[in-house]
KELUM-345855 format. One line per 3 residues: number of its first residue (from 1); their letters; for each residue x negated, y negated, z negated of N, C-alpha, C. Coordinates in nm, 3 decimals. Layout:
// residues N
NUM) A) X Y Z X Y Z X Y Z; ...
This chain:
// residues 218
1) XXX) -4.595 0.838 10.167 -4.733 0.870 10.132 -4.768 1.010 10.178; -4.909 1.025 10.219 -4.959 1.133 10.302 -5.043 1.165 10.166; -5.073 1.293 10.148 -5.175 1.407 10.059 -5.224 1.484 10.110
4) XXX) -5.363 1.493 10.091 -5.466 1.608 10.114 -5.545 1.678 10.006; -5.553 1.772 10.020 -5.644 1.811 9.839 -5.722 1.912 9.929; -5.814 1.874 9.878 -5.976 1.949 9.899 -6.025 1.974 9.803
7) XXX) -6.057 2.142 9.773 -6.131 2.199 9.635 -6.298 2.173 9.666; -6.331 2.158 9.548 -6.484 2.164 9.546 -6.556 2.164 9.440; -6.688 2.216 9.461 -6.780 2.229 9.319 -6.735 2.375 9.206
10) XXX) -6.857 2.414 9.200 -6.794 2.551 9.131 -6.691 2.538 9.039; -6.650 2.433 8.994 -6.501 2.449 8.917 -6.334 2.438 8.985; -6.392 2.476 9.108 -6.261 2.473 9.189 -6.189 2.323 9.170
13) XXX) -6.199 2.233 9.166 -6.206 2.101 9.118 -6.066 2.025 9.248; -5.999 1.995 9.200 -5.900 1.936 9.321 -5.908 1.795 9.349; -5.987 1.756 9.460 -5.969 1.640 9.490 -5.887 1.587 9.577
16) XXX) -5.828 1.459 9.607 -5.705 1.433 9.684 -5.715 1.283 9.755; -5.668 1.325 9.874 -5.684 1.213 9.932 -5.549 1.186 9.956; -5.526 1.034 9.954 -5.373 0.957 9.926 -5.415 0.864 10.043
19) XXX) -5.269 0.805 10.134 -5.291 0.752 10.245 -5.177 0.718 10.268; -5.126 0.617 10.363 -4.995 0.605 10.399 -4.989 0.524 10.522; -4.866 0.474 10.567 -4.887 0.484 10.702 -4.991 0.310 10.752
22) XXX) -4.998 0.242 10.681 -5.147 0.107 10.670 -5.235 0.228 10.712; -5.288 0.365 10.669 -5.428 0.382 10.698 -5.502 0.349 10.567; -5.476 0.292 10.505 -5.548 0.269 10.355 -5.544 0.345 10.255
25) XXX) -5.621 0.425 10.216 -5.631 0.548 10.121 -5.674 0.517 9.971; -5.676 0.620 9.879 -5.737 0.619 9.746 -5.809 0.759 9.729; -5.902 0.791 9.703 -5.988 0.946 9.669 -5.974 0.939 9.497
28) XXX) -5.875 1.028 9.521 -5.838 1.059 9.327 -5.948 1.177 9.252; -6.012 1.153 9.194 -6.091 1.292 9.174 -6.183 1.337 9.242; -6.275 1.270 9.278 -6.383 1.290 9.399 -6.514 1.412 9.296
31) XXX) -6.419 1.485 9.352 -6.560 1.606 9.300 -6.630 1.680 9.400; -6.696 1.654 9.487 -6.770 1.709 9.583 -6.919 1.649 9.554; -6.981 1.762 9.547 -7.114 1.805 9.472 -7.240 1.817 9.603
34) XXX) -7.200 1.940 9.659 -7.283 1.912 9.776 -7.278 1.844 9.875; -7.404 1.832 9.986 -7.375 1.781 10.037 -7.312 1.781 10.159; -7.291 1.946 10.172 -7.141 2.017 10.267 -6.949 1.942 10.219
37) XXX) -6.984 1.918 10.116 -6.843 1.890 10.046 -6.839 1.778 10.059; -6.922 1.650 10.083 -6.930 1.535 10.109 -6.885 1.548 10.255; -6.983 1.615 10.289 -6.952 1.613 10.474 -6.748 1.656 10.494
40) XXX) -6.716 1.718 10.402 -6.605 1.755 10.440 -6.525 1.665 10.419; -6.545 1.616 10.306 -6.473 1.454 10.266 -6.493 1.357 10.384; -6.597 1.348 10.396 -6.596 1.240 10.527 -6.545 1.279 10.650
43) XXX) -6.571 1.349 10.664 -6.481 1.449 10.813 -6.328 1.402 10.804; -6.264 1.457 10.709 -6.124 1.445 10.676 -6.123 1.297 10.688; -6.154 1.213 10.585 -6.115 1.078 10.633 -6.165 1.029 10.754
46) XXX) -6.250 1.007 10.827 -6.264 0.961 10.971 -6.156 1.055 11.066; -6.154 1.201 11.056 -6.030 1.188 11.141 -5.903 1.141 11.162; -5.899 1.133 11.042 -5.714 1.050 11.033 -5.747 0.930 11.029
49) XXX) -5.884 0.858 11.041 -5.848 0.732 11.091 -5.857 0.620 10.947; -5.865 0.658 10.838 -5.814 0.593 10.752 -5.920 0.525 10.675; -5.907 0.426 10.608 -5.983 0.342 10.486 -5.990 0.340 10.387
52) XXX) -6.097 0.386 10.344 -6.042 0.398 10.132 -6.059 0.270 10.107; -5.962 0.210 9.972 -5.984 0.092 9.904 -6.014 0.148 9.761; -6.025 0.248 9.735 -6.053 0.268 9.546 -6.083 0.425 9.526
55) XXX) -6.118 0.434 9.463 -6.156 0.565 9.419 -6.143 0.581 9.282; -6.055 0.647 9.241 -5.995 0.643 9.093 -5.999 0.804 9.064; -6.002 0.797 8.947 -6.007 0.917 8.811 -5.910 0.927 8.707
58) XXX) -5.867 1.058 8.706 -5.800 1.120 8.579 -5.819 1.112 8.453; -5.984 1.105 8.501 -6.046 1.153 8.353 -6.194 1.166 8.412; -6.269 1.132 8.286 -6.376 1.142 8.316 -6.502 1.289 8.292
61) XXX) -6.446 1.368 8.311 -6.524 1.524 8.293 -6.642 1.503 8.394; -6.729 1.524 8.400 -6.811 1.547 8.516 -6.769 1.641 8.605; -6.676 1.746 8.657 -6.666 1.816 8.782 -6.551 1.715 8.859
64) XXX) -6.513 1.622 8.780 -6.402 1.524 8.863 -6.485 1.444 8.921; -6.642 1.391 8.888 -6.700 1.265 8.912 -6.803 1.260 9.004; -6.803 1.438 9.029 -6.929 1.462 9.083 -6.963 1.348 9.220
67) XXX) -6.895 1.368 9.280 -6.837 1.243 9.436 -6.821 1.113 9.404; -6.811 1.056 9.287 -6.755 0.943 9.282 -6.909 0.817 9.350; -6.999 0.862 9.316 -7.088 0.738 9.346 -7.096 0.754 9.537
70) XXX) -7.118 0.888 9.551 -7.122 0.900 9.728 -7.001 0.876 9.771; -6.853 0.825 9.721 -6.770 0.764 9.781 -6.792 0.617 9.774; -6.842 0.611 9.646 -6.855 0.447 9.640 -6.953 0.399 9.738
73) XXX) -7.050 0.460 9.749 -7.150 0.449 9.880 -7.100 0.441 10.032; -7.071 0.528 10.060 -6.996 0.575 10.186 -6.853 0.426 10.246; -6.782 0.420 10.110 -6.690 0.315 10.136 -6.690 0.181 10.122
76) XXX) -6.799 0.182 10.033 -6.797 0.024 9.901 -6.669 -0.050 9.849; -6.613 0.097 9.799 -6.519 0.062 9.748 -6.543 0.079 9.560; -6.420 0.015 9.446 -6.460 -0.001 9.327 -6.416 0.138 9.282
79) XXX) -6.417 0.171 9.145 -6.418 0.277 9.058 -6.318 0.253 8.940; -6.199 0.347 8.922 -6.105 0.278 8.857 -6.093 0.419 8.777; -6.107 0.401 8.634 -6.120 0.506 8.522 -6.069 0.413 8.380
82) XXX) -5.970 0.513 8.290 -5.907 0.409 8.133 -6.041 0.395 8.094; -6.081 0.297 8.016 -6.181 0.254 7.929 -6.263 0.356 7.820; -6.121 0.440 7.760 -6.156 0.551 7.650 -6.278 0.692 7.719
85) XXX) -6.268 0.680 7.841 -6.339 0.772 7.920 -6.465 0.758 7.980; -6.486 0.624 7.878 -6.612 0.558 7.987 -6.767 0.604 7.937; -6.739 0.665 7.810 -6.817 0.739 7.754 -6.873 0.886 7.823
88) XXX) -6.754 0.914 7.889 -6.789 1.065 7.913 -6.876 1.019 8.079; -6.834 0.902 8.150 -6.857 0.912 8.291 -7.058 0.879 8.224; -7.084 0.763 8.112 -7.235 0.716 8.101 -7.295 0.858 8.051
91) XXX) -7.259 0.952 8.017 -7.327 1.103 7.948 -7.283 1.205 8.066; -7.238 1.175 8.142 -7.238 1.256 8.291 -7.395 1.336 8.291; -7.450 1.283 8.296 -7.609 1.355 8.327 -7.641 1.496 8.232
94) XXX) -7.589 1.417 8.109 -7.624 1.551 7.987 -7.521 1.644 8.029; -7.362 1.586 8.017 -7.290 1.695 8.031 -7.301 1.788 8.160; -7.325 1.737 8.294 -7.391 1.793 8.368 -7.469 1.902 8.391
97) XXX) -7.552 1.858 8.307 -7.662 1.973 8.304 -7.656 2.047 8.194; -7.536 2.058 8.118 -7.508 2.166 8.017 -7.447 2.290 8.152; -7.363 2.211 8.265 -7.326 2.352 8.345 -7.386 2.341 8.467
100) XXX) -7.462 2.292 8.526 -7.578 2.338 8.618 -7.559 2.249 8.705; -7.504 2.145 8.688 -7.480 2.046 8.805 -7.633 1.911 8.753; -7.644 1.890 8.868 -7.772 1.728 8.851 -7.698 1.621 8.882
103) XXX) -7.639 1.579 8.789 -7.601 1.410 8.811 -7.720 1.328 8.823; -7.749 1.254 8.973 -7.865 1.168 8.989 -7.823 1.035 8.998; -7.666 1.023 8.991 -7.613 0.829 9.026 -7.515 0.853 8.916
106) XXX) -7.544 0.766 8.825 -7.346 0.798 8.752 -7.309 0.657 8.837; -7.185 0.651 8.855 -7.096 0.568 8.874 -7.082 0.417 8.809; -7.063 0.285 8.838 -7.026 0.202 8.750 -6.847 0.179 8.786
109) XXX) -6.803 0.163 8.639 -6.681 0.141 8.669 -6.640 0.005 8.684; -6.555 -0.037 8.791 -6.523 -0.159 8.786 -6.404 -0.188 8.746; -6.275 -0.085 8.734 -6.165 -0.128 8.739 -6.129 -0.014 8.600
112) XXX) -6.075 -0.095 8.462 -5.964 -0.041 8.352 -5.871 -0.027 8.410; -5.834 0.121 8.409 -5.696 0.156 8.372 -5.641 0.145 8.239; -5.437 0.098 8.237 -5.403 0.129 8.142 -5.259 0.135 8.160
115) XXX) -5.173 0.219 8.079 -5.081 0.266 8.078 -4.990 0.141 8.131; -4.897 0.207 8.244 -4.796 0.071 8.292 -4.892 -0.007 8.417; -5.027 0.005 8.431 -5.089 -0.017 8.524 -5.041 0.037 8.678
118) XXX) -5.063 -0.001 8.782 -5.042 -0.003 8.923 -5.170 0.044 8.989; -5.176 0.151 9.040 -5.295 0.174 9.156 -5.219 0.161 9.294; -5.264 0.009 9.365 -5.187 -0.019 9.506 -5.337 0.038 9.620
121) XXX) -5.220 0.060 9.718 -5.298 0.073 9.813 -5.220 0.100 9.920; -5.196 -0.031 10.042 -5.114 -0.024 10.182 -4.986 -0.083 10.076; -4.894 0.052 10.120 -4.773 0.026 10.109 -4.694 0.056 9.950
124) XXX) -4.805 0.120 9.929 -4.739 0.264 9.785 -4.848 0.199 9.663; -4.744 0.254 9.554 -4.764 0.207 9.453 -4.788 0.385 9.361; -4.891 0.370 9.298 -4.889 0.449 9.162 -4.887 0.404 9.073
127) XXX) -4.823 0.458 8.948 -4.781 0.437 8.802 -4.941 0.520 8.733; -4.997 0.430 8.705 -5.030 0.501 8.589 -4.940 0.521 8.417; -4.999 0.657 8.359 -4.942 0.733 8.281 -5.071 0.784 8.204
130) XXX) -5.093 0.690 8.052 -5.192 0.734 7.949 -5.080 0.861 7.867; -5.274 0.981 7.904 -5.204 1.093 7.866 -5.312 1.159 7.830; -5.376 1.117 7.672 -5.473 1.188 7.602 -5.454 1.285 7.579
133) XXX) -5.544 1.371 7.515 -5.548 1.530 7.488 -5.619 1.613 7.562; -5.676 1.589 7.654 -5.785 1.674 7.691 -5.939 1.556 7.698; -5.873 1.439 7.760 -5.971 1.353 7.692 -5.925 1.222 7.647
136) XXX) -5.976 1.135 7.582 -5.897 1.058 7.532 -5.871 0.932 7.631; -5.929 0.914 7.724 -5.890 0.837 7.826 -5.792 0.912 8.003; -5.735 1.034 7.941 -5.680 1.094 8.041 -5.582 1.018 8.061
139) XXX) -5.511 0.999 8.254 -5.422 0.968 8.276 -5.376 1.029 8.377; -5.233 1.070 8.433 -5.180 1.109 8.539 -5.097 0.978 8.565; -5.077 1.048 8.771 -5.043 0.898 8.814 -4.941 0.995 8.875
142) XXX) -4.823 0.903 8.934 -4.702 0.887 8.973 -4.692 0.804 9.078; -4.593 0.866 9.149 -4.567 0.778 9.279 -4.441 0.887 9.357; -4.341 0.830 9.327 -4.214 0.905 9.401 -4.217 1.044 9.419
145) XXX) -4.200 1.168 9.432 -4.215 1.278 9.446 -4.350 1.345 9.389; -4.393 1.235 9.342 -4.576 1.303 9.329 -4.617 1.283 9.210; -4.671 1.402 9.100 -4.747 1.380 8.968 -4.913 1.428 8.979
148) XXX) -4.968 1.310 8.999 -5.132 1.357 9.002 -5.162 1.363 8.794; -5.167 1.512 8.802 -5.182 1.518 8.616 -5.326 1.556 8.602; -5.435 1.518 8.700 -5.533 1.583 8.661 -5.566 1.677 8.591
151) XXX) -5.594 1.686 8.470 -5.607 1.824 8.368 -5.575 1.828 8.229; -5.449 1.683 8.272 -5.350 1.711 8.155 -5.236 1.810 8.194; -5.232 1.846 8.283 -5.113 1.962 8.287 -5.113 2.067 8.409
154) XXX) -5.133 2.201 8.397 -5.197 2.253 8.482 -5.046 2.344 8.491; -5.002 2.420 8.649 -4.890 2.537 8.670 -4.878 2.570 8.569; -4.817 2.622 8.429 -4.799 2.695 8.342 -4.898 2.680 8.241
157) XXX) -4.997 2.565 8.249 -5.083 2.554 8.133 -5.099 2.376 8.108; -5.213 2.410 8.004 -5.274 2.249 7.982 -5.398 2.247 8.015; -5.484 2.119 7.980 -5.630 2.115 8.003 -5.650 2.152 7.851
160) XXX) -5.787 2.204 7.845 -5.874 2.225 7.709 -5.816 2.100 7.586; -5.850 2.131 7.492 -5.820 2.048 7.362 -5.934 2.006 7.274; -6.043 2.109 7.321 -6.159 2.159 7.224 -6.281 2.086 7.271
163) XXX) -6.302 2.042 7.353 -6.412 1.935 7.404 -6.361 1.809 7.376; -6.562 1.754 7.369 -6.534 1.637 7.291 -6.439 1.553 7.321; -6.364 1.470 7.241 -6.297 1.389 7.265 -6.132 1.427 7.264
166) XXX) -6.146 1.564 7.293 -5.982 1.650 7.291 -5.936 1.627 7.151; -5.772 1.653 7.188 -5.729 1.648 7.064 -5.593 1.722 7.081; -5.500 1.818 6.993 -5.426 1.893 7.006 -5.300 1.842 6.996
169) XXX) -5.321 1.712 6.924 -5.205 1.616 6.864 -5.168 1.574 6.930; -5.281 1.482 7.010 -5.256 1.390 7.124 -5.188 1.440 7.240; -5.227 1.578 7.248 -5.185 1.629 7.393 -5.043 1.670 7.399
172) XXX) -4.977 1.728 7.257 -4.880 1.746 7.201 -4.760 1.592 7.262; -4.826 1.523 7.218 -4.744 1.388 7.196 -4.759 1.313 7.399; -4.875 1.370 7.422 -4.850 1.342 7.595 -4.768 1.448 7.676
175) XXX) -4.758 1.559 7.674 -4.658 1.661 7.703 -4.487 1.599 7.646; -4.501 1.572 7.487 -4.390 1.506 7.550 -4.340 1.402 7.577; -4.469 1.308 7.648 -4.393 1.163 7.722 -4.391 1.210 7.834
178) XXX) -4.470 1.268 7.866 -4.448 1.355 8.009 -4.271 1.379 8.061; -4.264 1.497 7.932 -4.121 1.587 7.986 -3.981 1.481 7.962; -3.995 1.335 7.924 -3.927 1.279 7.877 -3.945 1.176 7.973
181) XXX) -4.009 1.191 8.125 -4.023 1.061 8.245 -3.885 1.107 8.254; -3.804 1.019 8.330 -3.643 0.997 8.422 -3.718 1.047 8.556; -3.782 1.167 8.605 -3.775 1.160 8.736 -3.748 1.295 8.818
184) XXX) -3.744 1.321 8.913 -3.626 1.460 8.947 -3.704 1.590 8.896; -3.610 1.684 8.900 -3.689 1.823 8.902 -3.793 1.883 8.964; -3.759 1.811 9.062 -3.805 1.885 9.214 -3.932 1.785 9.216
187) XXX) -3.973 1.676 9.124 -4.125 1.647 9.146 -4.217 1.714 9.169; -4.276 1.678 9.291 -4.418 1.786 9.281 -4.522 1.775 9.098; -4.578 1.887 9.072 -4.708 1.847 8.985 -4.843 1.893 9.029
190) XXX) -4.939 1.802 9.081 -5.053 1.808 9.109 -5.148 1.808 9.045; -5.232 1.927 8.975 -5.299 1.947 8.914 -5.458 1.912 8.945; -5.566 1.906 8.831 -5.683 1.926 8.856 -5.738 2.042 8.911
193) XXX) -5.682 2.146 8.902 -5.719 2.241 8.915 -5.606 2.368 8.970; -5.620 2.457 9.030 -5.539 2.565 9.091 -5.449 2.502 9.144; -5.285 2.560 9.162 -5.155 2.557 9.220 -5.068 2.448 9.204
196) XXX) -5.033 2.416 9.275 -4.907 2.338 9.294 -4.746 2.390 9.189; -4.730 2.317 9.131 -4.534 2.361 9.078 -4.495 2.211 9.068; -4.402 2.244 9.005 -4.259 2.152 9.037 -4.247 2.064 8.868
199) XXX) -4.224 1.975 8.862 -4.161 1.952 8.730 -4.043 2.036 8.635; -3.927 2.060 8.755 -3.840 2.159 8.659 -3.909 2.259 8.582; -4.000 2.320 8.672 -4.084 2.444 8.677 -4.113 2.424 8.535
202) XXX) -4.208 2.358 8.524 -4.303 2.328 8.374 -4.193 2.249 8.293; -4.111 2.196 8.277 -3.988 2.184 8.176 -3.969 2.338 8.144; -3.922 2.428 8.214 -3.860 2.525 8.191 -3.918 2.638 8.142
205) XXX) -4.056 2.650 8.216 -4.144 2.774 8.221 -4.281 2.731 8.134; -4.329 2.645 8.076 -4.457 2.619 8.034 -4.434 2.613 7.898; -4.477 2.706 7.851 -4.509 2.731 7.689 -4.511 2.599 7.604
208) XXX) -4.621 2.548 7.694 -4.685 2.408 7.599 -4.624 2.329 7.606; -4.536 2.293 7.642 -4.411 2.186 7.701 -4.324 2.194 7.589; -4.265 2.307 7.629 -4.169 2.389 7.523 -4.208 2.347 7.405
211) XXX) -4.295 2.406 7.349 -4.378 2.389 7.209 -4.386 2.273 7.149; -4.408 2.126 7.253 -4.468 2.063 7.236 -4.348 1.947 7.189; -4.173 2.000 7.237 -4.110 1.944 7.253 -4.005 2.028 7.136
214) XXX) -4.054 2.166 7.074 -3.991 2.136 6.967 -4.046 2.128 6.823; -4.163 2.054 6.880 -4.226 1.939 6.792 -4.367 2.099 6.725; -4.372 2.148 6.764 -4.503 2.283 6.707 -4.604 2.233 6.752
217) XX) -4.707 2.303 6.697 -4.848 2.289 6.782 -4.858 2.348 6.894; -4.978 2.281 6.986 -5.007 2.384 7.085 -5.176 2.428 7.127
């Protein structure tokens, strides 16, 4: 599997394009707002040639969703988000415009995620991984070397707890199904937001992990 991450939208927002050698892609997190950031999205995929079949979400925040209907446009491909989140994608507009963005299309979702679920595409398989606490339909996906944690788990941090739908417990109790996968150290973790680290990394070095695993709040 091939990865690309393209930031966009004033929340520095990481979106990612997944691909493998079919040419058949997935846009995880389509947050591109303008319509420069669209253009860049499309640029990137027509040069490599490739096809989206899905366009899937972490979570439903509005700076993840901003892109999602102009991919669905662009590709006619479906929309794959957990059920618990489907609230936040239909109030996109309000939450939106609490931080200065104009949601003019929300999205329809066609495809439930749920824990133990499969996002295929070509050759490769992702795991989805229900992982409430920042929202209650958060999930990170998996796929051999690769943790897409959206903004359940950020380099050395977590996502928020305190917006609607967060919960401190929950996130507690997803940190540690997290640190308790069978999979190497050396996993990448791909965040919603900022830097790249490692799984050992955040076993070892992340407060909230730590915390979370000897059973405290975080």
């Amino acid at each position: 599997m091939k990865i690309a991450r393209l930031t966009f939208n004033p929340f520095q927002e990481n979106t990612y394009v997944l691909w493998d050698e079919t040419g058949e892609a997935v846009v995880v997190d389509a947050g591109n707002y303008t319509p420069k950031e669209t253009e860049a999205l499309r640029g990137f995929i027509e040069e490599k040639g490739l096809r989206p079949v899905l366009a899937v979400n972490t979570h439903g925040h509005v700076d993840h969703m901003l892109g999602v209907e102009r991919v669905k446009e662009l590709y006619g491909v479906p929309f794959a988000l957990h059920p618990d989140d489907g609230f936040l994608i239909e109030s996109a507009a309000v939450h939106g415009a609490m931080y200065g963005f104009r949601v003019e299309a929300v999205p329809t979702v066609e495809r439930s995620l749920a824990d133990g679920d499969e996002v295929v595409f070509g050759n490769t398989r992702l795991r989805v991984i229900h992982t409430p606490g920042h929202t209650p339909g958060g999930v990170v996906l998996l796929c051999g070397e690769y943790l897409f944690c959206g903004d359940t788990l950020f380099a050395g941090s977590i996502g928020r707890t305190d917006l609607e739908g967060g919960s401190s417990a929950q996130m507690a109790e997803s940190l540690r199904k997290l640190a308790k996968l069978p999979i190497p150290r050396e996993t990448q973790v791909l965040p919603g937001h900022g830097e790249f680290s490692t799984f050992g990394d955040e076993l070892d070095n992340n407060y909230y992990i730590r915390s979370a695993l000897r059973g405290g709040e975080i």
